[in-house]
Z-matrix of the N, CA and C atoms (Angstrom, degrees):
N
C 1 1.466
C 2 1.529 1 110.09
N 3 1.414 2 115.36 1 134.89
C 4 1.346 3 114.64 2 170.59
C 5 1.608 4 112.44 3 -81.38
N 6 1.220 5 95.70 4 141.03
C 7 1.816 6 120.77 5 179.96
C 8 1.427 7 117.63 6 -101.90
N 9 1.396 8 137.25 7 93.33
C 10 1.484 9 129.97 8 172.22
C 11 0.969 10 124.13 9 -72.17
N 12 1.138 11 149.89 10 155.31
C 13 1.277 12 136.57 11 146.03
C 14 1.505 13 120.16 12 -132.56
N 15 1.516 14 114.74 13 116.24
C 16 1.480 15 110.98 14 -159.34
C 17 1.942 16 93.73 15 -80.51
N 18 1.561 17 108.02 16 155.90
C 19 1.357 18 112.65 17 172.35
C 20 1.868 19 103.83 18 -160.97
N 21 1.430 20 104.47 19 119.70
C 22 1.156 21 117.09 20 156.76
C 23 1.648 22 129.39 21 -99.22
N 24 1.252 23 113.23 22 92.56
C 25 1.395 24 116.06 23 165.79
C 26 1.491 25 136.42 24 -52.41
N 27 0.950 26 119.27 25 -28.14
C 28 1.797 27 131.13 26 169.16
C 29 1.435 28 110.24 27 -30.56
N 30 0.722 29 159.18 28 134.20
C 31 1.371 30 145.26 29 150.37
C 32 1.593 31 124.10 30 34.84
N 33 1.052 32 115.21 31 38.30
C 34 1.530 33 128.16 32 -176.18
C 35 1.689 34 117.17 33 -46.13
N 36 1.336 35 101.12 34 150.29
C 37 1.501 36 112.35 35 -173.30
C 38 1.706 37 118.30 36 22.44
N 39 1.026 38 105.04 37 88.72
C 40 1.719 39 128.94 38 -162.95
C 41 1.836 40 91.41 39 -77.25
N 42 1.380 41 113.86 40 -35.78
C 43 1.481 42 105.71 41 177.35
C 44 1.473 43 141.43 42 -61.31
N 45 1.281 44 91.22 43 -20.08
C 46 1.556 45 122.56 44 159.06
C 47 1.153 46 126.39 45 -74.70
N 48 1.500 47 126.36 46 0.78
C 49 1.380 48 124.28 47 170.40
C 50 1.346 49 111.32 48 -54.63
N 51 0.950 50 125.61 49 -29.65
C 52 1.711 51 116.37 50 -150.93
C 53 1.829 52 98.15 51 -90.50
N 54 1.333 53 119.80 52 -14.58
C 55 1.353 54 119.20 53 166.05
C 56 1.719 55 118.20 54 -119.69
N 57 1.472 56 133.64 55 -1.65
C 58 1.272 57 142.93 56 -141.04
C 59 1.750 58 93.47 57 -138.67
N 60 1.899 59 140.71 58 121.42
C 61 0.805 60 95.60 59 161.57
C 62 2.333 61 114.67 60 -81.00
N 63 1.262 62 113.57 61 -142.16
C 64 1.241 63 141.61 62 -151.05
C 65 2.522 64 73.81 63 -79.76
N 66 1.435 65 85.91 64 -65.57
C 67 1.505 66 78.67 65 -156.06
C 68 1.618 67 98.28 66 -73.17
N 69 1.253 68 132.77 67 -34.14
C 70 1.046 69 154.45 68 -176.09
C 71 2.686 70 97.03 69 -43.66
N 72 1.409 71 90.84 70 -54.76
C 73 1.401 72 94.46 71 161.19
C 74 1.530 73 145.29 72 -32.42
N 75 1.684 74 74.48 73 -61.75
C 76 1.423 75 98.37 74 -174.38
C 77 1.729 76 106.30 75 -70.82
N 78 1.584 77 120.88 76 -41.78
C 79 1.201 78 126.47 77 -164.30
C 80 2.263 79 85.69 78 -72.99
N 81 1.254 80 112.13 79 -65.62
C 82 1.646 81 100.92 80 168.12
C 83 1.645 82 102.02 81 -13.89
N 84 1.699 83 117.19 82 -107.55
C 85 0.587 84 149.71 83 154.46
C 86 1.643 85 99.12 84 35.37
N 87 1.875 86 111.42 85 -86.37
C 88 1.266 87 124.82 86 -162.48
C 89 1.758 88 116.33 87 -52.43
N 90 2.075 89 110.03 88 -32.09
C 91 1.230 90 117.99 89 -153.21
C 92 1.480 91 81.01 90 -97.75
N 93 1.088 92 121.35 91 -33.97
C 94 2.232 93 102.28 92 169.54
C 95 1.153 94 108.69 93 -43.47
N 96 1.432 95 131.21 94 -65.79
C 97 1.434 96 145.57 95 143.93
C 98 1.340 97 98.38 96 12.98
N 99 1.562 98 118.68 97 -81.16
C 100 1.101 99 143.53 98 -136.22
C 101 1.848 100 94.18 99 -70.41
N 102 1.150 101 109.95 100 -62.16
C 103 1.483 102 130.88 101 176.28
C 104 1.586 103 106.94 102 -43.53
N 105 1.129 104 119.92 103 -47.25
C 106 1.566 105 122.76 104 -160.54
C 107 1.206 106 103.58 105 -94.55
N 108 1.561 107 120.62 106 -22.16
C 109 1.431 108 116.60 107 179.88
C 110 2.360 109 103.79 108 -82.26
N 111 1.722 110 102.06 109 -31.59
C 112 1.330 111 106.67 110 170.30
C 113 1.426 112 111.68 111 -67.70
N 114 1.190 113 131.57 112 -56.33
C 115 1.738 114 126.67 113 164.97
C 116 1.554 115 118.14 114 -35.20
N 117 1.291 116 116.34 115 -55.10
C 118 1.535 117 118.61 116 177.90
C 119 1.531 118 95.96 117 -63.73
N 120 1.307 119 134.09 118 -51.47
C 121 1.538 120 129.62 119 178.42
C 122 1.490 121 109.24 120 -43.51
N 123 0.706 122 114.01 121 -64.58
C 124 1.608 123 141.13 122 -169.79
C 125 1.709 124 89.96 123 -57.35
N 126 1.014 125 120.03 124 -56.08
C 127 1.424 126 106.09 125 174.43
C 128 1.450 127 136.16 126 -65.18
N 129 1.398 128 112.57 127 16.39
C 130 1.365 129 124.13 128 172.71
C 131 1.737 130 105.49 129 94.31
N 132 1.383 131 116.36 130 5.03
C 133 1.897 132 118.63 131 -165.76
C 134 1.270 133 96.77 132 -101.15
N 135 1.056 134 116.98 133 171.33
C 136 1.571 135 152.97 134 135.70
C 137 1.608 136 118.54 135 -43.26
N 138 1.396 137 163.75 136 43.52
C 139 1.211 138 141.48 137 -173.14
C 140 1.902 139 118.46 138 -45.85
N 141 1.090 140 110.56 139 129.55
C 142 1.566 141 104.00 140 151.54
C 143 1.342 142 100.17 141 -132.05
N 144 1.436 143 108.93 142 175.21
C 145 0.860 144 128.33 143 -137.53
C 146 2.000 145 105.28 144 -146.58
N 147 1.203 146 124.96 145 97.13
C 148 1.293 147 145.45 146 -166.47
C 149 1.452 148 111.97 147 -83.20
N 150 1.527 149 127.25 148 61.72
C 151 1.345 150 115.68 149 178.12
C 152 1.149 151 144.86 150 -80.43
N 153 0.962 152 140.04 151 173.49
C 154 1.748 153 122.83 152 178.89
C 155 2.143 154 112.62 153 -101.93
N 156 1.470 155 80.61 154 6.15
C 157 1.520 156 92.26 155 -176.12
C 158 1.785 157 87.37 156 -176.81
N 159 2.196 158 89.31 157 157.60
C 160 1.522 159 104.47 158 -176.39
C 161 1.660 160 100.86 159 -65.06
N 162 1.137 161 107.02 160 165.58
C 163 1.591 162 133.32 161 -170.27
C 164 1.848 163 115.50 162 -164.08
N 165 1.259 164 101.14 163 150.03
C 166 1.291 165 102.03 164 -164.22
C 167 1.353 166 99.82 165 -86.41
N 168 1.194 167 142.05 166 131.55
C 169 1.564 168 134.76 167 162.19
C 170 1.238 169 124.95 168 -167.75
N 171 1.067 170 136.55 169 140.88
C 172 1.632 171 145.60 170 -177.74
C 173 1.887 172 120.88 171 -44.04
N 174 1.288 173 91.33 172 -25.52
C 175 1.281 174 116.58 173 163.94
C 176 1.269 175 135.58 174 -84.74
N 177 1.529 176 111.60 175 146.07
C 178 1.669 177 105.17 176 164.89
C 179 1.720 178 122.85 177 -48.14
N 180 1.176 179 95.97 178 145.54
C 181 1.652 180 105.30 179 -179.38
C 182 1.545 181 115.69 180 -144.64
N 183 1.531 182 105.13 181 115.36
C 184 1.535 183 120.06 182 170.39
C 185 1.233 184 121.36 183 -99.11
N 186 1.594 185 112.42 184 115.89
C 187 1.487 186 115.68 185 -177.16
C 188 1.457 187 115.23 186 -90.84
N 189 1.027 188 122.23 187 123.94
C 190 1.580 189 142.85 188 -171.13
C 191 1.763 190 111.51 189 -147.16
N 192 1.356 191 116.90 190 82.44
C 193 1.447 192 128.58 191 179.60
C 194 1.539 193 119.89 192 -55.85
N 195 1.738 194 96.01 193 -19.32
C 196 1.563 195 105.71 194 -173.54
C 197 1.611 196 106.90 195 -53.24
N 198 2.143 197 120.01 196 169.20
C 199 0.890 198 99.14 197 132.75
C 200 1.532 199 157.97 198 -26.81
N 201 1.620 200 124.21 199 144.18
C 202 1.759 201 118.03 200 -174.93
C 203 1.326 202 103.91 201 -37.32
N 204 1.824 203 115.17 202 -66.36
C 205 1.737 204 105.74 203 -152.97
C 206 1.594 205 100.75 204 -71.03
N 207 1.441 206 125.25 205 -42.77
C 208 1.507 207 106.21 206 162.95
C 209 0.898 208 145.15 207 -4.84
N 210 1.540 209 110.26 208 -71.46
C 211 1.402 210 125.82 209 -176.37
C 212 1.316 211 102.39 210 -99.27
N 213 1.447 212 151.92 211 43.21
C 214 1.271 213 169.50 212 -164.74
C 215 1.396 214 112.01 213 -148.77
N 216 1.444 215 107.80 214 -53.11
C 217 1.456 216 114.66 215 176.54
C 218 2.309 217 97.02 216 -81.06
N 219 1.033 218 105.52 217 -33.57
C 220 1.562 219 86.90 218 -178.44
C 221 1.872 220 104.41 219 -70.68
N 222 1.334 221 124.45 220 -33.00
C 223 1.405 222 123.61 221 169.67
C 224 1.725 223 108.12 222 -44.21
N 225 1.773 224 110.70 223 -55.75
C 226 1.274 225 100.46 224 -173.39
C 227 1.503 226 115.15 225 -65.75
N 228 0.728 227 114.17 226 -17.00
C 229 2.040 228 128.29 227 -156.90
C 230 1.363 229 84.39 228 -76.98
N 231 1.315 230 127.06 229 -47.78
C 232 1.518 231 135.42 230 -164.55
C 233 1.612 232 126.87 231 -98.79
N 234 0.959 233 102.62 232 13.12
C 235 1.612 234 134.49 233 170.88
C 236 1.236 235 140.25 234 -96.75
N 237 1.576 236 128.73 235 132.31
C 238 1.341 237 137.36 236 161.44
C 239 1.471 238 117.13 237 -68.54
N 240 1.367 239 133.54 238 133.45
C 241 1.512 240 136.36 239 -139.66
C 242 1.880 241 66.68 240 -113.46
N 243 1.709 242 100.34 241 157.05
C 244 1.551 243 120.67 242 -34.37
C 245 1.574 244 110.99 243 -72.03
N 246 1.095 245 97.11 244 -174.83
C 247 1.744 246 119.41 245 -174.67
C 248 1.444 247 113.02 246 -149.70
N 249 1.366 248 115.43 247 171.05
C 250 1.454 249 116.70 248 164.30
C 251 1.672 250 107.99 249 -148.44
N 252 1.469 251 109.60 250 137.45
C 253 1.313 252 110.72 251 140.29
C 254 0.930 253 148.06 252 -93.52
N 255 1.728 254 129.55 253 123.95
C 256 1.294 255 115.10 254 -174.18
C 257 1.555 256 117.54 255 -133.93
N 258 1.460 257 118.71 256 118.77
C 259 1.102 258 126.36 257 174.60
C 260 1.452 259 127.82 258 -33.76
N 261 1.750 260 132.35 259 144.15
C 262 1.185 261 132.32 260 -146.92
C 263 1.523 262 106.30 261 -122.90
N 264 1.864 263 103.83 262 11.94
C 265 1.804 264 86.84 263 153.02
C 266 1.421 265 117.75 264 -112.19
N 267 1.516 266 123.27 265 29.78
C 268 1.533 267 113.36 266 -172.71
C 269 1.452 268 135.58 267 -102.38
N 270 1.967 269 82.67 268 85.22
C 271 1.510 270 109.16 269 -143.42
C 272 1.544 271 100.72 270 -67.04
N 273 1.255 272 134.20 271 27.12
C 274 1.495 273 123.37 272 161.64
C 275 1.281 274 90.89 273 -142.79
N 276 0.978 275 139.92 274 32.83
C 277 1.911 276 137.50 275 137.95
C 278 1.551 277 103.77 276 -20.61
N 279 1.507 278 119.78 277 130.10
C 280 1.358 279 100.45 278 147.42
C 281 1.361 280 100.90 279 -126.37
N 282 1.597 281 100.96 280 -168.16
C 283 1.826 282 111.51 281 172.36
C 284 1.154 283 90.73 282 -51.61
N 285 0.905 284 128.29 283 -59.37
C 286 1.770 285 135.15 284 -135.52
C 287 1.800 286 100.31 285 -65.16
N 288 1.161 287 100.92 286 -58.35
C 289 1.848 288 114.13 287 178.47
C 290 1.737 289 98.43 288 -59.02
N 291 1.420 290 115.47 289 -49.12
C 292 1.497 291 101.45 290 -174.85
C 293 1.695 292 105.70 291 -66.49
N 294 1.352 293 142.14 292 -37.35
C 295 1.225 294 128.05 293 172.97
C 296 1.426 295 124.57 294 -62.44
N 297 1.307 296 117.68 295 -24.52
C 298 1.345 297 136.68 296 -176.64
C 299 1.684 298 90.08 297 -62.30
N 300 1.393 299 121.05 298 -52.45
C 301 1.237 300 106.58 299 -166.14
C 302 1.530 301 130.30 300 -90.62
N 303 1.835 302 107.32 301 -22.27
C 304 1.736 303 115.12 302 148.85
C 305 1.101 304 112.98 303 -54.33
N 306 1.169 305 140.90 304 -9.28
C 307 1.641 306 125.90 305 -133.54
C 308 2.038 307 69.56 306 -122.39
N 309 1.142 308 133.21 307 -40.52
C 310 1.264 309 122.34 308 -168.87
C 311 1.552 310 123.74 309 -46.58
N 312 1.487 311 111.01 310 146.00
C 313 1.514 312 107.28 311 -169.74
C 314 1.155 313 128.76 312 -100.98
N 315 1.746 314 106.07 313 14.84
C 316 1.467 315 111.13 314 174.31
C 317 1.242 316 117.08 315 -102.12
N 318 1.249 317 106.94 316 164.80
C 319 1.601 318 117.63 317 -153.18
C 320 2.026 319 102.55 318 -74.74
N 321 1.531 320 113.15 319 -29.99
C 322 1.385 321 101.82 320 169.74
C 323 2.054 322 91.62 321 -132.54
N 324 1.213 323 119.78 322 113.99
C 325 1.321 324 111.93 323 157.89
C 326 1.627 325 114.18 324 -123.65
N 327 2.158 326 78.92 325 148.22
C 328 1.147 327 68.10 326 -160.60
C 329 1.978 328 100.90 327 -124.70
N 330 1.134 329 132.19 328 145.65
C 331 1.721 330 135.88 329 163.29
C 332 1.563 331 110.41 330 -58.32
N 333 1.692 332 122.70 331 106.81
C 334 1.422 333 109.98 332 170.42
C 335 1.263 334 113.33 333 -81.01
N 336 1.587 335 119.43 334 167.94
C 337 1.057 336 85.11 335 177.65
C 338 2.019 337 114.82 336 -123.99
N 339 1.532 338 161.47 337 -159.56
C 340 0.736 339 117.63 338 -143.09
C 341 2.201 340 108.48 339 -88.39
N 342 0.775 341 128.77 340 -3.59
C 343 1.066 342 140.71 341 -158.88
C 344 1.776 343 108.92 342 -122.41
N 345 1.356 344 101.42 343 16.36
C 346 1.589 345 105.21 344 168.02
C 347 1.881 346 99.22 345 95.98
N 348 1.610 347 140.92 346 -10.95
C 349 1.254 348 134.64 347 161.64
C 350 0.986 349 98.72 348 -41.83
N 351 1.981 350 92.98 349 -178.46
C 352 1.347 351 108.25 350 179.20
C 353 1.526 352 84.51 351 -132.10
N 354 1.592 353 127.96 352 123.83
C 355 0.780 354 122.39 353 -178.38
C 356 1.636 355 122.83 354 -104.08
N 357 1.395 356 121.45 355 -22.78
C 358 1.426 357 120.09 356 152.71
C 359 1.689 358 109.87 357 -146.26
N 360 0.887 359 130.59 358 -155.77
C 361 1.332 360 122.65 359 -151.67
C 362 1.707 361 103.77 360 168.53
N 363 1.584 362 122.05 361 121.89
C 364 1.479 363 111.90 362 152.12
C 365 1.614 364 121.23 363 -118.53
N 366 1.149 365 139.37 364 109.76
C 367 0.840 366 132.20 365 -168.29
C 368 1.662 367 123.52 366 -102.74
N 369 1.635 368 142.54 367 151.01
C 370 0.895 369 146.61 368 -157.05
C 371 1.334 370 99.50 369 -115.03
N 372 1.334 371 118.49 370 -34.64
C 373 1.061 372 104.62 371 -146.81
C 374 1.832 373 92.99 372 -107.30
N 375 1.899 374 109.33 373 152.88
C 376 1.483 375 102.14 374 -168.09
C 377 1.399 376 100.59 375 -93.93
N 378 1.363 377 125.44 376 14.90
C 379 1.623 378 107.40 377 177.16
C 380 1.678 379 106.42 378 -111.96
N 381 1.299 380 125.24 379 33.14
C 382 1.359 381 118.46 380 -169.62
C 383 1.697 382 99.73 381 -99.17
N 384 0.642 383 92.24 382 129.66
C 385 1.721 384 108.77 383 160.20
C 386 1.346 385 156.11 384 -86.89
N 387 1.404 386 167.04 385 112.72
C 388 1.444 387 133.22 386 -154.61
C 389 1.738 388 97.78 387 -117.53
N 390 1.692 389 96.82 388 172.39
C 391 1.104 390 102.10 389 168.44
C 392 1.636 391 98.57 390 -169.98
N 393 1.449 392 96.77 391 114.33
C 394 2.000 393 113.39 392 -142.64
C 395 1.917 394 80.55 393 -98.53
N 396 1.524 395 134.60 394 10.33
C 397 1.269 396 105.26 395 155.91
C 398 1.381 397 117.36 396 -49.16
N 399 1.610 398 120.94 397 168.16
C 400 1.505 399 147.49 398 120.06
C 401 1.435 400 80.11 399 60.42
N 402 1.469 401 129.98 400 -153.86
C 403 1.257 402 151.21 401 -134.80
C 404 1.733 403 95.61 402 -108.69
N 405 1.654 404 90.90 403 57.90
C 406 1.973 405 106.44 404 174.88
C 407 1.523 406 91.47 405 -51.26
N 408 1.189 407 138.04 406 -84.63
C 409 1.638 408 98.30 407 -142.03
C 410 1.426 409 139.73 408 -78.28
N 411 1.812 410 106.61 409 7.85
C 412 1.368 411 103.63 410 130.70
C 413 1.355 412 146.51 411 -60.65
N 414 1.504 413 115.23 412 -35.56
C 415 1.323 414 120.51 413 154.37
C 416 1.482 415 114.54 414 -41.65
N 417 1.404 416 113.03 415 -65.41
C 418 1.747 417 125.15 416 -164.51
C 419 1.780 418 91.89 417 -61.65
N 420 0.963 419 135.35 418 -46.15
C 421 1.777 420 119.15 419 -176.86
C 422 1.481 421 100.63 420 -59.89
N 423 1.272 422 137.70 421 -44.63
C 424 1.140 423 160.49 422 -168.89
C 425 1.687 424 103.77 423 -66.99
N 426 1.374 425 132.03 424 -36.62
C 427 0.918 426 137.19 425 158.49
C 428 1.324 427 131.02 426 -76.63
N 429 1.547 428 114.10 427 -36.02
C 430 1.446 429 116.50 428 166.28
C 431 1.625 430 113.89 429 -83.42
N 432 1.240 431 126.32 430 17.10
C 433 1.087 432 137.82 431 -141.96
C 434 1.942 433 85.31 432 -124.89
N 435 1.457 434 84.09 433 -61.50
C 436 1.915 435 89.49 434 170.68
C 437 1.894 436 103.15 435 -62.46
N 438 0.804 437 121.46 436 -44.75
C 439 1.742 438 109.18 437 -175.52
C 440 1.467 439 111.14 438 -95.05
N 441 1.154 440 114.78 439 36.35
C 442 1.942 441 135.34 440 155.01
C 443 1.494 442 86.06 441 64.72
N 444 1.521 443 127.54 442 67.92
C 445 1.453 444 115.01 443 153.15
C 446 1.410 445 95.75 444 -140.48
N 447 1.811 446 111.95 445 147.98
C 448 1.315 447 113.06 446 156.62
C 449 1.717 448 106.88 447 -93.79
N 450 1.379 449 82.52 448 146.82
C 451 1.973 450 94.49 449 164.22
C 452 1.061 451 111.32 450 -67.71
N 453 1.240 452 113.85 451 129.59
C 454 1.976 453 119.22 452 149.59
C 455 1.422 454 89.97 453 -85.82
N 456 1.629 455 104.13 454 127.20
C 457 1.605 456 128.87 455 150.09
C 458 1.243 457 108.87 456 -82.81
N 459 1.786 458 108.21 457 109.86
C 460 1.452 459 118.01 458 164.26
C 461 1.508 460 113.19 459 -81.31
N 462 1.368 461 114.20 460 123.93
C 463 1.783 462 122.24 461 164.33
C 464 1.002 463 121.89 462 -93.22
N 465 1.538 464 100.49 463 94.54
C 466 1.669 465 118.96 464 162.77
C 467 1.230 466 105.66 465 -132.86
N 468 1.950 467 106.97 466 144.15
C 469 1.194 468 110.52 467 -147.93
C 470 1.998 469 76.95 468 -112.18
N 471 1.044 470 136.14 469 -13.99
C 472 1.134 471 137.40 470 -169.35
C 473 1.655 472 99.26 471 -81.95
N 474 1.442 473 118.17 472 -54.57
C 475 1.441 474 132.47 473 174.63
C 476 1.546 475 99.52 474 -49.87
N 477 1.501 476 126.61 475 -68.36
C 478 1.814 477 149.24 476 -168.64
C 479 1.984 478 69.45 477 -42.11
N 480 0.682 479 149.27 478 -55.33
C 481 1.644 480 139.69 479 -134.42
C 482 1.300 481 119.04 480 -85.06
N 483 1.140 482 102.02 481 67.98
C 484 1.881 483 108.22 482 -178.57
C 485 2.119 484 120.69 483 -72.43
N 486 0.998 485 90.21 484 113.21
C 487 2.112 486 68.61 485 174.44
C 488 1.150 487 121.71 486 -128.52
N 489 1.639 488 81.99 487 114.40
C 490 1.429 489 119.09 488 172.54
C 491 1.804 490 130.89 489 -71.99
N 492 2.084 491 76.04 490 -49.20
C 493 1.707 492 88.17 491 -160.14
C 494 2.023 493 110.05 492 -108.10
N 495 1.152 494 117.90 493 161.34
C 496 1.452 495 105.95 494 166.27
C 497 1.361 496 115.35 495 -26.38
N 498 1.403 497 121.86 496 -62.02
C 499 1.414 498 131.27 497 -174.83
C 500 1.190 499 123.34 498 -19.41
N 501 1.903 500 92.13 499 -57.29
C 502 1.548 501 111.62 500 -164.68
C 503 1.333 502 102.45 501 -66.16
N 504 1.072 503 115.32 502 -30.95
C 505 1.720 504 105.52 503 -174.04
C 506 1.860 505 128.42 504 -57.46
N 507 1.374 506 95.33 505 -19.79
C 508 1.127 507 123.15 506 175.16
C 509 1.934 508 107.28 507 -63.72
N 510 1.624 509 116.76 508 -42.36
C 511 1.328 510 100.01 509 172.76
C 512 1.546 511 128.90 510 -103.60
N 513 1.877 512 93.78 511 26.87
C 514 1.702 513 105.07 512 171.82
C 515 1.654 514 109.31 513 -92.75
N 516 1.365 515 125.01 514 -27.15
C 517 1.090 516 141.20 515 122.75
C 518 1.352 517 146.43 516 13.58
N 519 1.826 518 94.13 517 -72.40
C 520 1.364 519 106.31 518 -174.21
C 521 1.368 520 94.42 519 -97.78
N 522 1.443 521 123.19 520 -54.82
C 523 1.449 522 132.91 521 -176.84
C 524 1.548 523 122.65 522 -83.02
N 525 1.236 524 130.65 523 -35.30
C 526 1.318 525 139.12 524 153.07
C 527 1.415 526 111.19 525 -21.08
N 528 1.448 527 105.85 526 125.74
C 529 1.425 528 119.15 527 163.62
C 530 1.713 529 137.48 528 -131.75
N 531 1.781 530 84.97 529 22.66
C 532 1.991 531 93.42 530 -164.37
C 533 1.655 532 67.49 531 -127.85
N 534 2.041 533 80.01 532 -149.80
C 535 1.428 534 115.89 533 -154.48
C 536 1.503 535 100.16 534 -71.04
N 537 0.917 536 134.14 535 -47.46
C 538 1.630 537 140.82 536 177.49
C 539 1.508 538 101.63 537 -47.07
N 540 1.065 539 130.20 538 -64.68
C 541 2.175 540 120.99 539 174.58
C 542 1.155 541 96.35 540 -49.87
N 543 2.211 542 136.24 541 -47.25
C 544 1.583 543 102.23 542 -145.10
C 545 1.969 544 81.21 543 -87.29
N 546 1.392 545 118.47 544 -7.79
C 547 1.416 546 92.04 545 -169.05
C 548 1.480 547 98.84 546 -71.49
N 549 1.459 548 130.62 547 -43.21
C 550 1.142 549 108.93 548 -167.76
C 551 1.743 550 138.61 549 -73.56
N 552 1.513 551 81.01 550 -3.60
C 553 2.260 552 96.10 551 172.38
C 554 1.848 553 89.79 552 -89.16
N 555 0.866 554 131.24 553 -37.02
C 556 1.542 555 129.75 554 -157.40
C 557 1.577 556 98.55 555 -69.54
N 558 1.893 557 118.38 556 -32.27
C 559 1.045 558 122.46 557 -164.16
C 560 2.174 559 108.53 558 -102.93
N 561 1.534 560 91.02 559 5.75
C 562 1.513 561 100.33 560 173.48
C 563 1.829 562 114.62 561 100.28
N 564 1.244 563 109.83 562 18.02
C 565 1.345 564 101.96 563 -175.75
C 566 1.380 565 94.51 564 -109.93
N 567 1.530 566 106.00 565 151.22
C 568 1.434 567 116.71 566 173.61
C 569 1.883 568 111.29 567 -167.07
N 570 1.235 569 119.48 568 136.31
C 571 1.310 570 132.47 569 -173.63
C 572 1.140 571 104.81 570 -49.40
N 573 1.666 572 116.14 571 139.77
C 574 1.677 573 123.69 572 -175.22
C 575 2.367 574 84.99 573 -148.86
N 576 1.439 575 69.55 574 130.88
C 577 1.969 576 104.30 575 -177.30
C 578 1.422 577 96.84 576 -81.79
N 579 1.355 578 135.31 577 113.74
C 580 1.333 579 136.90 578 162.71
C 581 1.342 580 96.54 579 -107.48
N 582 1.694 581 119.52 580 118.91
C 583 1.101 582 126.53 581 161.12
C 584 1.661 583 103.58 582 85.10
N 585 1.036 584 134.64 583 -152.93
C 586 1.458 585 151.94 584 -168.37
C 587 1.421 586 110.06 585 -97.75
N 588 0.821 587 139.66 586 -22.46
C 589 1.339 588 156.01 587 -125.50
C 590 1.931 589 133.49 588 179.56
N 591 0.858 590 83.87 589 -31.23
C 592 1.394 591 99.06 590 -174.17
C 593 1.929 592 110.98 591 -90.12
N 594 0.975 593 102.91 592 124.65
C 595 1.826 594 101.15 593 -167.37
C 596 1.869 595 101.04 594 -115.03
N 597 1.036 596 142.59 595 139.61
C 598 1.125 597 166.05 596 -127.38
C 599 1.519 598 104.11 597 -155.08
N 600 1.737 599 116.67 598 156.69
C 601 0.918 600 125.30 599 145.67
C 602 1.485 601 124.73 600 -132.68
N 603 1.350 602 119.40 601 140.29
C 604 1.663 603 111.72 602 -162.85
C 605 2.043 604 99.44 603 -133.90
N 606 1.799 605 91.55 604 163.52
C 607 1.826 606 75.84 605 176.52
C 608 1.629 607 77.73 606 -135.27
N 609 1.384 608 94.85 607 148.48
C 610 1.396 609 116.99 608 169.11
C 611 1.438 610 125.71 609 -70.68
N 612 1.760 611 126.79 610 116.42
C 613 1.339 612 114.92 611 -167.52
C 614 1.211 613 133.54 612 -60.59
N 615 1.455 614 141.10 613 136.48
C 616 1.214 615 123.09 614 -142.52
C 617 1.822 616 94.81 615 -96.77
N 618 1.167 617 140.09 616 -170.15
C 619 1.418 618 138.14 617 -152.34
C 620 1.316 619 114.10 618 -159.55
């Protein structure tokens, strides 16, 4: 089965400004990469790797500057069924979650992700399409829905785990087990307990 993995380097994860600087992102950014392309490895696949610009990596790399579903929908257009896409921040991916979701027996399944994305996807069938606006994997049921398929919803809470926001960093952390957790203790962040219950994330000032 072919494995995608879309990745935009430009100015990556803009939500993270307020704790991440500009280059500080991008280096984040690359070792999620790094993790999701070792999980798909680790799962017995092939990773490539769908960029919007060249990048250095051990891996295959397809340059496609277009918009995501663009150059997502030209991957499927150009493909032997099945396939999968899988997004390039799901910094606690493991083998285990990526087989969970090849291994599925519906004809398009797909990983939501926590805020209504679509965070990976394998599909069988060659006429499916994406379109990663707003609350995509309602759209994407909605689309396989028009070409007579139901979705199988795969539950993975490692896949569901996109990071976007400060927050998220908090469960690369707890659950993280590659380069993305040691980058973020190496770079001064570490979990702080407010109250009984309440879990935090803080970065240590640098000197």
């Amino acid at each position: 089965m072919r494995v995608v993995i879309p990745f935009a380097p430009h100015d990556p994860k803009t939500r993270l400004s307020e704790i991440l600087t500009s280059d500080e992102r991008y280096a984040f950014a690359k070792v999620m990469l790094e993790d999701v392309t070792i999980a798909v490895e680790n799962a017995g696949l092939i990773p490539e790797i769908l960029s919007t610009e060249i990048i250095e990596s051990q891996w295959k790399i397809i340059v496609d500057d277009r918009p995501l579903s663009v150059a997502v929908n030209s991957v499927l257009e150009n493909s032997k069924m099945p396939m999968a896409i899988v997004m390039s921040d799901l910094a606690i991916a493991t083998a285990e979650s990526i087989r969970k979701l090849i291994e599925s027996e519906g004809e398009i399944s797909i990983v939501p992700g926590n805020l209504g994305g679509t965070n990976a996807f394998v599909t069988h069938r060659e006429d499916f399409r994406v379109d990663y606006h707003g609350a995509s994997y309602l759209d994407h049921v909605k689309i396989a829905e028009d070409i007579g398929v139901n979705v199988t919803e795969v539950d993975s809470f490692r896949l569901a785990t996109d990071i976007d926001v400060k927050e998220d960093l908090i469960e690369v952390l707890i659950h993280g087990n590659g380069k993305s957790r040691d980058w973020l203790i190496e770079n001064g962040f570490h979990l702080e307990v407010h109250g009984k219950n309440r879990v935090g994330i803080h970065r240590r000032e640098k000197r």
